[in-house]
C-alpha positions in Angstrom: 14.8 4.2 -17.8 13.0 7.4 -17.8 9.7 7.3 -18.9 7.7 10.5 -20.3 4.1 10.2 -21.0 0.5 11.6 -20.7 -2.1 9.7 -22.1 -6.0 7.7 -21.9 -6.4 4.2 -22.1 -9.5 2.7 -22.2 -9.3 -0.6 -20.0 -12.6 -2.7 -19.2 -14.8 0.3 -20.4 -13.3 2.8 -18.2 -10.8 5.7 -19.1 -7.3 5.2 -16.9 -4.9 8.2 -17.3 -1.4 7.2 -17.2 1.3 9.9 -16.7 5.4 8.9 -16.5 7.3 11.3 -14.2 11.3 9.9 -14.8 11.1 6.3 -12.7 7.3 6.9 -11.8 4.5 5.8 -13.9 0.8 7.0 -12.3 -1.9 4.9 -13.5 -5.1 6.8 -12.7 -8.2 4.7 -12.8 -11.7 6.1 -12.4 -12.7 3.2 -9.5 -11.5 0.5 -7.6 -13.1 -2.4 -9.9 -10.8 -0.8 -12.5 -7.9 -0.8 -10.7 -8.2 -4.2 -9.8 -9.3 -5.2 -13.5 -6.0 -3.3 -14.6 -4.6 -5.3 -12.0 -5.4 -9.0 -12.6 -4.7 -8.3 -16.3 -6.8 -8.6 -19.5 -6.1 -10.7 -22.6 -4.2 -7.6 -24.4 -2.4 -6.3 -21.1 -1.0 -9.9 -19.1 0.0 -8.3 -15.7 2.4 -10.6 -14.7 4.7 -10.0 -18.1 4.0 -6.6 -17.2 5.4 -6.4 -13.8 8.4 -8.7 -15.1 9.0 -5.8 -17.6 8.3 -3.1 -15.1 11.0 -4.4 -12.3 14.1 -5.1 -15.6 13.0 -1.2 -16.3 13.6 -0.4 -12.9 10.9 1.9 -13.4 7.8 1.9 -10.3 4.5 2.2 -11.1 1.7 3.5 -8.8 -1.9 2.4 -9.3 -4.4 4.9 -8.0 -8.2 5.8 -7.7 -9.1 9.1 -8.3 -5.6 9.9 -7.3 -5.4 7.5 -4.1 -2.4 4.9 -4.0 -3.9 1.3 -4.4 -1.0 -1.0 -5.7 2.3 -0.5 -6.7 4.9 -2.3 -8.9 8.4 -2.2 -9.5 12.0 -3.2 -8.4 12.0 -4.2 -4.2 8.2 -4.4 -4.7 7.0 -7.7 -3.9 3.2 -9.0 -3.5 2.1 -10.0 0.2 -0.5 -12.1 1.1 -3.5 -9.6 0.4 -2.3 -9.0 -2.8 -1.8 -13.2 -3.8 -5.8 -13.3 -2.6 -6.9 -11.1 -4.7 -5.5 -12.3 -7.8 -3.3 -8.8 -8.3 0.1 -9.8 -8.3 2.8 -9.2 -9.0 1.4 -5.9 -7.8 2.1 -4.9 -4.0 -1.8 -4.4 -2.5 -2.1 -1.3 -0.2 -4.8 -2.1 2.1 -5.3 1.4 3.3 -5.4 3.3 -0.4 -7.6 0.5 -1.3 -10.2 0.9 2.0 -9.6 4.9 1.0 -10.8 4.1 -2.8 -14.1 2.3 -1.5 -14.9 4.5 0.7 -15.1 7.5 -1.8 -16.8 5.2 -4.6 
């Protein structure tokens, strides 16, 4: 699947920019409390159907803040440890883009 798009979703409040690049989906989220909201899932988006759907798509999805690489989903992507903590998987945590995105909040 190929996957086109450029749009603003408002999720928890804050505006997340989403932009599809072929098999890449960027999911651009102003801070790291939105990131992880958009990660542990809200009523109208349930993560874990969405990272089913995202892995039978074959498509990846990167999660930033401000345009720094938190989390990632997608086929061969599989949740460690960190990620089971914190409550974001199926999402694969990167400790580094996430110690990055604090830092600059």
């Amino acid at each position: 699947m190929d996957v086109t798009a450029e749009l603003t979703l408002t999720v928890e409040g804050e505006d997340v920019r989403v932009a599809g690049f072929g098999e890449l989906v960027v999911v651009d989220a102003p801070t790291l409390s939105g990131a992880l909201a958009l990660l542990r899932g809200t009523k109208q988006l349930p993560t874990e159907q969405f990272g089913e759907n995202v892995r039978a798509a074959d498509v990846t999805v990167d999660i930033r803040v401000d345009g720094v690489s938190v989390a990632r989903l997608g086929p061969g992507l599989r949740p460690g440890y960190l990620s089971r903590a914190l409550g974001v998987a199926p999402a694969r945590l990167s400790l580094g883009g996430a110690a990055l995105a604090l830092l600059r909040g």
